[in-house]
N, C-alpha and C positions, 0 to 999 in steps of 0.2 A: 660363533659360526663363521668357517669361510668357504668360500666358493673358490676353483679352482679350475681352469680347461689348459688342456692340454693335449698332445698326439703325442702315441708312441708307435714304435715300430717294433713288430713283433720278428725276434728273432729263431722262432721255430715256427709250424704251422702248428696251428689250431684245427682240432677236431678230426673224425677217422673215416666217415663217412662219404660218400659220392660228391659233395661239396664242403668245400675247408676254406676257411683265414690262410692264405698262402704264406709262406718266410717272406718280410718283405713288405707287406701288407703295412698298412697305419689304420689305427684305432684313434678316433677323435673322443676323448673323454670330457664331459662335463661332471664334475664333483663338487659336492658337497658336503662338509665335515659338522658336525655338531655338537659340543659336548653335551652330554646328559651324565647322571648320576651314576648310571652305570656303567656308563665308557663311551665310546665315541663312534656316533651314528653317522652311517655314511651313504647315501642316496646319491644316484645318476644317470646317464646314459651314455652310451658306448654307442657311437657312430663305426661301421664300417664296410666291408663290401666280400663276400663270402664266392667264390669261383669253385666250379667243379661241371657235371656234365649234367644235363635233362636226365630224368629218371624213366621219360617214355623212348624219347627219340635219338638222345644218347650224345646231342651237340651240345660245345662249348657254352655255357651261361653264367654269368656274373650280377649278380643283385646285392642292391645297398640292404641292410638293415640295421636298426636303430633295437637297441635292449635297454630297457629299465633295469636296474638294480638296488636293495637297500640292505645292507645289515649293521647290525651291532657290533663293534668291535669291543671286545671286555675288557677294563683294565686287569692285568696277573691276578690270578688267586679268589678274583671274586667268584669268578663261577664256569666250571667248564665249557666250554666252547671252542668252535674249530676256530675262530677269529677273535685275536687280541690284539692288544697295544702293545706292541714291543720299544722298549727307550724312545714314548713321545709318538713313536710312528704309527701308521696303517699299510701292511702290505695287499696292494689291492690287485695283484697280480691274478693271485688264484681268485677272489671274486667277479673280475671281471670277465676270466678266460669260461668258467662256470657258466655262468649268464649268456657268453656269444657263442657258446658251444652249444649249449641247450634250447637256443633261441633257432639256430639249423633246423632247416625243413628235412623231414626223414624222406621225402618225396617228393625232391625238387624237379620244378614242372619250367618249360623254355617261355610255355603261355597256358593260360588256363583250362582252356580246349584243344593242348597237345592231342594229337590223335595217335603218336608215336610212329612204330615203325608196321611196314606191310608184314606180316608171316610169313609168305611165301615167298617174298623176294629180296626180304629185308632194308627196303626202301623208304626214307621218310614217309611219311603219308601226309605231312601239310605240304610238300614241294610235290609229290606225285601225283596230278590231278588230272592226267590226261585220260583214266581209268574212272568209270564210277566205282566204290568202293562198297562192296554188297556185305554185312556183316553177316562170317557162318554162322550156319544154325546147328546147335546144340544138338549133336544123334537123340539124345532121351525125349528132345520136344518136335521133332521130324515130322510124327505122326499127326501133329495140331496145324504141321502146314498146311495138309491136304486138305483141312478143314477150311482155313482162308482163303486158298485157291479155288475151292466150289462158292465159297461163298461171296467170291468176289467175280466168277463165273456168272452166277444168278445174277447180281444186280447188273452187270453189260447183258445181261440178255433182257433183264428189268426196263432197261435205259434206251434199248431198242425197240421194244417194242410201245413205249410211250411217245418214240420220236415218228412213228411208224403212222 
């Protein structure tokens, strides 16, 4: 067994999506190599930091993330698999690229309660706050306001005449 850490620097970008591994980027790898019978097991984590835009609001965002990864590399001929030993070695390139790609949020958020942008004026809506923000109501449920509008009628007229 050896353990192994190291950084590399990626010379193309990583992933296709609204946020990527830029060119340029460093991947902090911890590894781990194993031998077992059937070739040579390989466990770790990929430290790095993935940049592209908010998915609601549409600004600049950069977050760290950390990926596990583990597979088997085969010695030749034992048994088909995308991963083998080649002379002694393990190419961990495509494993690891796999792992930090797949590990990309499909809907990266700047903060958890992104409110995104206005529709009407196309204005962030966490910096826009001099406006209260009234969510529209849906034409097909329109007809159910009317109902909480009387119903909230009755009770101030409730509330009036108990203070009365």
């Amino acid at each position: 067994m050896r353990e192994h850490a190291f950084t590399v620097t990626l010379a193309e970008p990583w992933g296709e999506g609204i946020v990527t591994y830029e060119k340029g980027a460093e991947i902090d790898l911890d590894v781990r190599l194993e031998s077992v019978h059937e070739g040579i097991l390989v466990s770790g984590t990929a430290d790095a930091e993935y940049v592209g835009v908010c998915g609601r609001c549409l600004i600049d965002i950069a977050r760290p993330v950390e990926v596990e990864f583990q597979e088997l590399f085969a010695y030749p001929g034992e048994e088909e698999t995308d991963f083998e030993v080649q002379d002694d070695h393990v190419d961990l390139e495509t494993l690891v690229r796999d792992a930090a790609v797949l590990s990309l949020p499909f809907q990266p958020v700047c903060q958890p309660d992104c409110p995104g942008l206005d529709p009407k004026t196309g204005e962030r809506l966490a910096v826009n706050t001099e406006t209260e923000q009234v969510a529209p109501i849906d034409p097909r449920w329109s007809a159910l306001q009317q109902i909480t509008d009387q119903d909230g009628a009755e009770e101030s007229r409730a509330a009036e005449k108990e203070e009365s």
